[in-house]
Residue, then its C-alpha position, 0 to 999 in steps of 0.5 A: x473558748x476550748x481553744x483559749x483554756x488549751x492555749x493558756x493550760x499550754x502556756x501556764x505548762x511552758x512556764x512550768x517548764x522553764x521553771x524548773x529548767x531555771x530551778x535546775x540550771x542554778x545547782x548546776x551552774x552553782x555546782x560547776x562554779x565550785x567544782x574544783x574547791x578541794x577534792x571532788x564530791x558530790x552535793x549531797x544538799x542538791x540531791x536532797x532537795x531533789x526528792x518530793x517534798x511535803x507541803x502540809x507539814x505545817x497546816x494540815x486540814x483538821x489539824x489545829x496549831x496548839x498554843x502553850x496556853x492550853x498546852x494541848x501538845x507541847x514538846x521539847x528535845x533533849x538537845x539543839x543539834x545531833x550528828x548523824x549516827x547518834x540519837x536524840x529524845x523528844x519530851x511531850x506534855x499532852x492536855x488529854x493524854x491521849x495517843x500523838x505522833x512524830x514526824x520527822x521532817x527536814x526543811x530545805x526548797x523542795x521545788x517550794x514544797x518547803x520540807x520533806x518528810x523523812x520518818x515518822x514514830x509508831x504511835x505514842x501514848x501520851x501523858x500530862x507531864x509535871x508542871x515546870x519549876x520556876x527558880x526564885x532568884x533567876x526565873x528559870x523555868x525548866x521541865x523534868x519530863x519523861x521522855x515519849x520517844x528516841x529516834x536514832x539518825x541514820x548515817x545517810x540523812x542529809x544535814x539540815x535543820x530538821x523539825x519534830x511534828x507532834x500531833x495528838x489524836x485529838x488534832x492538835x499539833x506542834x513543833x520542836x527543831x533541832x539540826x542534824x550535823x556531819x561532823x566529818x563531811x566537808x562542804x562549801x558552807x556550814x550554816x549555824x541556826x541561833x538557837x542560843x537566841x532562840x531559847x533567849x526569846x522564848x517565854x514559854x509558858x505564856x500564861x499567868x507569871x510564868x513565861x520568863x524569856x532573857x528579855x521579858x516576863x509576865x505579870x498579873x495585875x488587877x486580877x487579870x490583867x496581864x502585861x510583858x514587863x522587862x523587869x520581870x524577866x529571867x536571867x537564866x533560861x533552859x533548853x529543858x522546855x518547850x518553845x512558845x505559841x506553837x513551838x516554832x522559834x519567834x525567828x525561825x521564819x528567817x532562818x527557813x527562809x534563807x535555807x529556801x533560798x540557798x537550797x534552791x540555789x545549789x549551794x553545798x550545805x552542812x548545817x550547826x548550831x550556836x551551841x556547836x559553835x560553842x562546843x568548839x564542834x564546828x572546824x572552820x578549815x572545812x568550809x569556805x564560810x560559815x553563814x549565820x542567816x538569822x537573828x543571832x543576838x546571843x553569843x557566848x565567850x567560846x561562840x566569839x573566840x571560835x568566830x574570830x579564829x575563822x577569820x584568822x584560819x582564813x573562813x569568811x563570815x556572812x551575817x545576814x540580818x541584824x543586832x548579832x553579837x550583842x550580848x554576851x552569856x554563858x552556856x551552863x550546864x542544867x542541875x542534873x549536870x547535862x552540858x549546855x541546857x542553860x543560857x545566862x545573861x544578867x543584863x543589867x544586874x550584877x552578874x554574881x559569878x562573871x567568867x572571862x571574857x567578862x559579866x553577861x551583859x552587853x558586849x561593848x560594856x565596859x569591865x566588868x563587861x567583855x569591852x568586846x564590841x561587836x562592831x570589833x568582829x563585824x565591822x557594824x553595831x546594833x544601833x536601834x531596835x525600831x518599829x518605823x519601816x524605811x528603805x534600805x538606801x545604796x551606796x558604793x554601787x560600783x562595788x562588786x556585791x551589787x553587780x548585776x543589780x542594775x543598782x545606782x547610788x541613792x537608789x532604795x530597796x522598800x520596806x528593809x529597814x525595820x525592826x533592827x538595824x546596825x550602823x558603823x559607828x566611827x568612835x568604834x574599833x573595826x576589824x583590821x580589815x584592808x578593804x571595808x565598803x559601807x554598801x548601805x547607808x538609809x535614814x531612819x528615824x525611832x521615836x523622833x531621832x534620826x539614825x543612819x542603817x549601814x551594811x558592811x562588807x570587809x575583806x582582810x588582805x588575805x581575801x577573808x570576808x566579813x559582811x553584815x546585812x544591817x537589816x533584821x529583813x535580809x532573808x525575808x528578800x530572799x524567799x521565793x514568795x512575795x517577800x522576795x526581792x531580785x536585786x537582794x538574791x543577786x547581790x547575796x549570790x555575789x556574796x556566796x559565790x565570791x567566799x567560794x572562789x576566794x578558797x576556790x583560788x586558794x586551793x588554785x594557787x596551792x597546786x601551782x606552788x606545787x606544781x611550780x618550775x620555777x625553782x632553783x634547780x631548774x632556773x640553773x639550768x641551760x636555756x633548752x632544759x628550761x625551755x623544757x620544764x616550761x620555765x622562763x628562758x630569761x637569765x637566770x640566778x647564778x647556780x646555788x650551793x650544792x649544799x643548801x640548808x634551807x633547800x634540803x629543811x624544805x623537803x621535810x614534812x611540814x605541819x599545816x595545823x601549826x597556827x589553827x587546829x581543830x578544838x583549839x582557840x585562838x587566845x586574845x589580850x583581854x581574858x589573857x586565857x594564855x600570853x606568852x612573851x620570849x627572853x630575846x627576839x633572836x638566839x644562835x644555834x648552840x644557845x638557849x631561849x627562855x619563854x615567860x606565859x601567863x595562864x588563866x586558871x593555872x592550867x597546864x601548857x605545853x610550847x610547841x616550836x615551829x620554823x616557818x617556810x614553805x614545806x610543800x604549802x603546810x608553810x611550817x614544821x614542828x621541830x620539838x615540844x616542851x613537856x607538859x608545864x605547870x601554867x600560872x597567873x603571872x603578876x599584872x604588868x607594870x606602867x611607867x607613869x613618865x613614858x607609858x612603858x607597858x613591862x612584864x616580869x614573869x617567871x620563865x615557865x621553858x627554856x629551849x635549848x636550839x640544836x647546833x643542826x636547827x637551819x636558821x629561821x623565823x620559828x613560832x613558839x606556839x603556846x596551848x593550854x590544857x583548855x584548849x586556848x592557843x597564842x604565839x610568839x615569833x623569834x630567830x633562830x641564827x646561824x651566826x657562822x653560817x655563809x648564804x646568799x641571802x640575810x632575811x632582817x626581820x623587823x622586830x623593832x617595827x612589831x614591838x612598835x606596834x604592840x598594843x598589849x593589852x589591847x583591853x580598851x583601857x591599859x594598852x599603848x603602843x608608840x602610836x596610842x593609848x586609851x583615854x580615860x574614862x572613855x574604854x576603847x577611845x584610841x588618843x594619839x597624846x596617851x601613846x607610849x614613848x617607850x615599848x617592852x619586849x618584856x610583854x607579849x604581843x596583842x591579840x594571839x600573839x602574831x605581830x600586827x602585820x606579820x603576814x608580809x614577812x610570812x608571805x616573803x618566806x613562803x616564796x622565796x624558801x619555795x623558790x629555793x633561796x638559799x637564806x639565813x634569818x636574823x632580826x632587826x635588834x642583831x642588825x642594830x647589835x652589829x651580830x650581822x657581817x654583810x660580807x657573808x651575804x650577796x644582800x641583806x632583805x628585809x620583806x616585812x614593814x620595817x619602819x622603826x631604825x636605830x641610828x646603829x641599824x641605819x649605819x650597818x646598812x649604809x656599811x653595807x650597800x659600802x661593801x658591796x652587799x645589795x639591800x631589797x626592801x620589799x614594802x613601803x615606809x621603810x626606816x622612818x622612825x628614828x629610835x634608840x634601843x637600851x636596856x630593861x630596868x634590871x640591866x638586861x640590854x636592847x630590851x626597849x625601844x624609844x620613840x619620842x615623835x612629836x616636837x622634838x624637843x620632847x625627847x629627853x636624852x637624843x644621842x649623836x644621831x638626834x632626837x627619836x623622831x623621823x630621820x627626816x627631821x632637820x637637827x636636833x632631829x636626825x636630818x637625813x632622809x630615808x630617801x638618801x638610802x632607799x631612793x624614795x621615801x614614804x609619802x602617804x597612806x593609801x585608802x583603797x588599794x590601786x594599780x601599780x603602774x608599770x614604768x620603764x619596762x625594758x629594765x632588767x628588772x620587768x625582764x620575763x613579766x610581759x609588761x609594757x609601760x603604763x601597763x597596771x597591776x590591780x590592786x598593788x599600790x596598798x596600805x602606805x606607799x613611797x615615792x621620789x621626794x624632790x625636796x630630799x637628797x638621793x643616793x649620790x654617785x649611782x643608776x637609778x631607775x624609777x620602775x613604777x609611777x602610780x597615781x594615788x589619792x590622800x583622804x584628803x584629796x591630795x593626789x601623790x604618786x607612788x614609786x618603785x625605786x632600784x639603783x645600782x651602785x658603782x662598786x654593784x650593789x643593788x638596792x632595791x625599793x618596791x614602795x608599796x606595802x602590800x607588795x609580798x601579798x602578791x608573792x604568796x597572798x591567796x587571791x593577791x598572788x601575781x605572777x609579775x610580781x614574782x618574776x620581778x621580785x626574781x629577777x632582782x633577787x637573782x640580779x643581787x646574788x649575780x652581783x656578788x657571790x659571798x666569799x667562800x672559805x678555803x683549805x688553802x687560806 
């Protein structure tokens, strides 16, 4: 018997052992997996955690929870978060004023303890505080308490969500949270507690009328009787009280839960809440993603903005529960005038005193509501609060969240699917993401209908992610407790360790491109020198100019916070807090451009201009600033009733007057207000006398094309869409426009919808050292283009929509001997005219009648405005005739570029061979050889690429990359896959065959023909 209790007291210690082994290998692993995200620095939530924690900060012997009946101790602070170094107040009411005590402990894993005990108050004298006042038309409950004790944050305390312990001498105890930041400490994640929602939920006092959350409030009946009523609950609630039972949120259990788990793990933390999401105090370029692990249902105007501008700064989003930002509230000061003590949300009355975005109702409601869905920012919606229990159910198994899962199609996960759940709902706008995987799909059923829970997972081409749990449970599976649930740990640390290697990868490439030999200096030099730098020894491009612009504009300094900056806001189309649109879409050195804003308030402004390029990877530089300027609400625009053009005639508010010694470029006018609202607007600027080896069309056309302003759910229309009527948000192909403006700015903040392509392409090849001048696709359509001056005219972004003039000019060229490069797919497809605005001023609309073509109203010589493909009175010729393929269909999910005919010039120094693939760089739309269509007659064409792919509706295609050289030697090229500059610059989609090729060619069209230089002896 002795022998059996030593054997089993040695293995349960073996156990023990290996437990901690495993508790300490996965910080490690977790710690080495990230090592290299930015400059190194210690984990400083690892070494947290490694102190001994405390487990009876909740329930200790002969201390009792108190309630918020008796209220034998509750208390509340003086604020939801404070930063190290600062101070924050606690209040308390004591039934029996005698003496209590705080206890200041910080959750986290602690080896299960749960949290640590960090400092505790003297003794305090306690006191019955003045009961709460109650606002008549709001019911508001709010406490005037005095305060009981301060404690100041030391500077070296770890961020966390922390809890204030309050027991009384009599034995009773409660509770108030609240997180301490590191406003200036980087980390790999910033986890935002709710406590916006928490406040929501709360009904302290819950006794007699009183208790009023956003939800419910009580009512006395028969005398006695007492009953939650919706109809009684407040519109407004305060900070300024305590939370209800024992003061630990309703929902905090989610929270504590994943903070367990993720601690555990070793994942570097800091930590904030909704209300510092609100303040603008959390910088989303300091982390890799911000996480938001509980029920965050509750989010203000400013909460939405600063979660959009992460994504946009490239920060992924990781909701990990369910019904999140669904409605919508305004943070309000309390009547004494402290900031941010009052949350409001009307729900279903009229909001007196709605703000932008809108009245404090739900999200998706209509004007006056936001008309901001949620699934707009998460890619699902709440569908049902339910009190069924259901499994969640697999999908997409082969994807890469469920890896190491063991997980199969169909297969369920017991007892997730409760309380909440969202679902993707298809009538709804999603984000634009480039990959958006349903990971869950489960049936349930509430109150007899029958609804369908999804889980979401969206990437943007850039690698941000978006995922949403679907299920209020998710964290609950991560516990370490009989909640947990292996494969949900497993599939969250997919979800976290990939956010991390996105920025890990970004941060890569970033000391690559700096790093890079590839430029231009050394590629002119001899084989061995190359040798030397570690350059590819194929040839080379021919030598540049001694003097290069571009090359010598580069080496400036250049400023990264051009498009995200700390406390700034990126601005959208339905608040229109600040839009701007310029006087034309190019302007010559020498000349001026005039800009045209619309700001809410009538606030001041100030115009920022920025060219973009490379800059040793700031990727732009400021070149000047308007003065402050006098903002203003410019007049609505006006809607053509004939053609559903959407004009805008405002005031110009700055005109910029270009230096003659500006290279030429794409700049940004970068708009901010005085309330911190950010949005954008693209020109040219030109160098008409300028020679260069390459021109960069930029394909303003195509972006206006595409403008959807106002993208408000009811007004908007692009040559795509427009709104239905009477059903907000619902996109109806028959209510597009078949005129668009320059005379409006663009959708959301103002970058052109995909801009980043053409931003890709400037990126590489300015810090390849080209040597280039920019113009746009209007200059192109104008004849403002000599293609005598250039080697090749490229055009690197979507370049969909052409003139008749457009297509002339480059078919002029490719005559003169002058090389075109088309760097995407469903290039010149559209046939379009460009006249002039109603008060004269010329090529300010773009015409697009598509349809039949007998809609068109007034075809010109070339034919009507639809596909130049279409036979008469259509144009009848075939982009292929240009181009060598054509666009041949819209891809669902990006697949691999099949490699075909590998020996060409074009595939020299990339080390592939035929039938190699390249993952993931067939995207978005793509062209091919279309047998039923002429080809360039009289030339070498090669067909460098041959990858299958699949249509929605199961048509299976075949995608082409096209080059052909004519006899006279001019190059055009065709990379036939939209997503193709994203492997020039695109964290996480760079490749580096791609870049050789994309080279070569580029190296090959400046061979072919060097631009005639001007002589003294002419």
């Amino acid at each position: 018997m002795l022998r059996r209790r030593v054997r089993k007291a040695r293995t349960v210690m073996h156990r023990k052992v290996e437990d901690v082994r495993v508790s300490l290998r996965a910080p490690l692993q977790r710690i080495a997996s990230v090592a290299a995200f930015g400059p190194a620095r210690s984990n400083r939530t690892v070494t947290e955690n490694l102190h001994e924690g405390t487990k009876d900060w909740r329930r200790t012997k002969g201390v009792r929870a108190a309630n918020d009946v008796d209220q034998q101790i509750n208390a509340y602070a003086s604020a939801t978060s404070v930063n190290v170094g600062d101070s924050i107040t606690f209040h308390a009411t004591v039934a029996d004023a005698r003496p209590y005590r705080v206890a200041i402990h910080r959750l986290g894993h602690y080896d299960g303890a749960g949290a640590r005990r960090l400092v505790e108050s003297p003794e305090l004298t306690g006191t019955v505080q003045n009961a709460p006042s109650i606002d008549a038309d709001t019911g508001m409950v709010s406490c005037d308490w005095t305060a009981g004790w301060t404690l100041d944050v030391p500077d070296d305390w770890t961020s966390g969500l922390y809890l204030a312990v309050f027991t009384s001498a009599s034995g009773w105890r409660c509770f108030t949270p609240f997180v301490v930041r590191d406003d200036e400490r980087r980390a790999r994640l910033c986890v935002i507690l709710p406590f916006s929602t928490y406040q929501a939920d709360n009904m302290w006092p819950r006794k007699d009328e009183l208790g009023r959350s956003l939800d419910y409030g009580y009512d006395v009946y028969e005398g006695t009787k007492v009953r939650r009523l919706f109809t009684h609950r407040a519109m407004r609630v305060s900070f300024d009280r305590p939370y209800d039972g024992d003061g630990l949120p309703a929902q905090l259990a989610l929270d504590h839960s994943f903070i367990r788990w993720a601690e555990r793990e070793g994942y570097d933390l800091t930590y904030a809440t909704s209300v510092d999401l609100h303040t603008g105090r959390i910088d989303p370029t300091k982390y890799a993603g911000l996480v938001f692990p509980g029920h965050d249902e509750y989010w203000s105007g400013a909460m939405r903005d600063a979660a959009e501008a992460a994504v946009t700064a490239g920060t992924s989003l990781a909701f990990l529960t369910a019904n999140n930002v669904h409605w919508h509230v305004r943070l309000e000061p309390a009547p004494d005038g402290r900031p941010n003590r009052v949350v409001t949300c009307y729900k279903t009355p009229a909001d007196p005193a709605p703000e932008a975005p809108g009245a404090t109702t739900a999200w998706r409601i209509k004007s006056p509501g936001p008309y901001r869905t949620e699934q707009a920012l998460l890619g699902v919606q709440h569908l049902r609060s339910t009190k069924e229990v259901a499994p969640l159910v697999i999908r997409s198994a082969d994807h890469w969240f469920w890896d190491g899962t063991g997980l199969s199609n169909g297969d369920k996960i017991d007892n997730l699917v409760t309380g909440e759940a969202d679902g993707h709902v298809t009538a709804v706008a999603k984000p634009a993401f480039a990959h958006h995987a349903i990971l869950a799909a489960s049936p349930f059923t509430d109150r007899g209908n029958n609804y369908t829970q999804n889980t979401s997972l969206g990437e943007f081409r850039d690698g941000t992610i978006v995922f949403a749990a679907g299920v209020l449970n998710w964290p609950l599976a991560l516990g370490d407790d009989g909640t947990a649930d292996p494969r949900i740990q497993r599939a969250t640390r997919n979800l976290l360790d990939r956010i991390l290697r996105r920025r890990l990868m970004f941060h890569q490439r970033s000391e690559q491109h700096r790093q890079s030999t590839r430029r231009l200096a050394v590629a002119a030099a001899s084989p061995a020198a190359r040798a030397r730098a570690g350059a590819s020894t194929a040839p080379a491009q021919a030598r540049p100019n001694p003097s290069n612009p571009t090359d010598a504009e580069n080496r400036l300094a250049g400023a990264p916070n051009w498009r995200k900056a700390q406390g700034v806001r990126a601005a959208n189309d339905i608040a229109q807090q600040i839009n701007a649109y310029a006087s034309a879409t190019s302007v010559n050195v020498g000349e001026s451009i005039s800009f045209h804003a619309t700001v809410a308030g009538a606030q001041p402004y100030r115009i920022a201009i920025h060219r973009l390029g490379h800059y040793d990877g700031a990727g732009a530089r400021l070149m000047t600033e308007s003065p402050e300027l006098t903002g203003s609400v410019q007049p609505p625009p006006s809607i053509d009733p004939d053609n559903g053009m959407i004009t805008c005639d405002w005031t110009p508010g700055w005109t910029l007057e270009v230096p003659q010694d500006w290279v030429s470029g794409t700049y940004m006018a970068v708009f901010t207000s005085a309330a911190g609202w950010r949005c954008f607007t693209p020109f040219v600027v030109r160098q008409d006398e300028r020679r260069a080896q390459l021109c960069v069309v930029m394909s303003f056309t195509t972006y206006q094309a595409y403008n959807f302003w106002p993208l408000d759910g009811i007004r908007g229309k692009n040559l795509y869409y427009g709104f239905e009527p009477g059903q907000p948000g619902r996109q109806d192909h028959t209510r597009r426009a078949h005129q668009v403006s320059f005379d409006r700015p663009y959708h959301r903040d103002g970058i052109p919808s995909r801009f980043d392509f053409d931003l890709d392409f400037i990126q590489w090849a300015e810090r390849e050292g080209y040597d280039l001048v920019y113009a746009s696709s209007i200059d192109l359509h104008l004849g403002r283009i000599d293609p005598t001056k250039y080697a090749g005219l490229v055009f690197p972004g979507h370049d969909e929509y052409w003139s008749g003039a457009m297509r002339d000019a480059a078919e002029a060229a490719v005559t003169a001997g002058t090389s075109l490069a088309f760097l995407t797919a469903n290039n010149v497809y559209w046939h379009v005219r460009i006249g002039a605005a109603s008060d004269g001023r010329p090529d300010r609309v773009v015409t697009c009648y598509k349809g039949e073509v007998g809609l068109d109203p007034n075809p010109d010589e070339r034919g009507a405005t639809v596909q130049f493909r279409v036979a008469r009175p259509g144009p009848g010729d075939a982009e292929q005739r240009l181009l060598g393929v054509q666009y041949n269909g819209i891809i669902p999910a990006p697949v691999p570029l099949v490699v075909a005919q590998a020996d060409h010039w074009f595939w020299a120094g990339t080390g592939v061979a035929d039938g190699d693939e390249i993952e993931g760089m067939v995207g978005g739309e793509a062209d091919g050889v279309d047998s039923r269509h002429p080809t360039p007659e009289g030339v070498s064409q090669t067909i460098l690429s041959r990858s299958p792919y699949q249509l929605r509706n199961g048509t299976d295609l075949i995608q082409n990359t096209s080059v052909y050289e004519t006899p006279n030697g001019a190059i055009v090229f065709a990379a036939g896959s939209l997503d193709w500059p994203a492997g020039l610059n695109r964290p996480e989609r760079v490749d580096q065959r791609i870049q050789r090729a994309t080279a070569n060619v580029l190296n090959a069209i400046v061979r072919a023909k060097k631009p005639k230089r001007l002589s003294l002896w002419r």
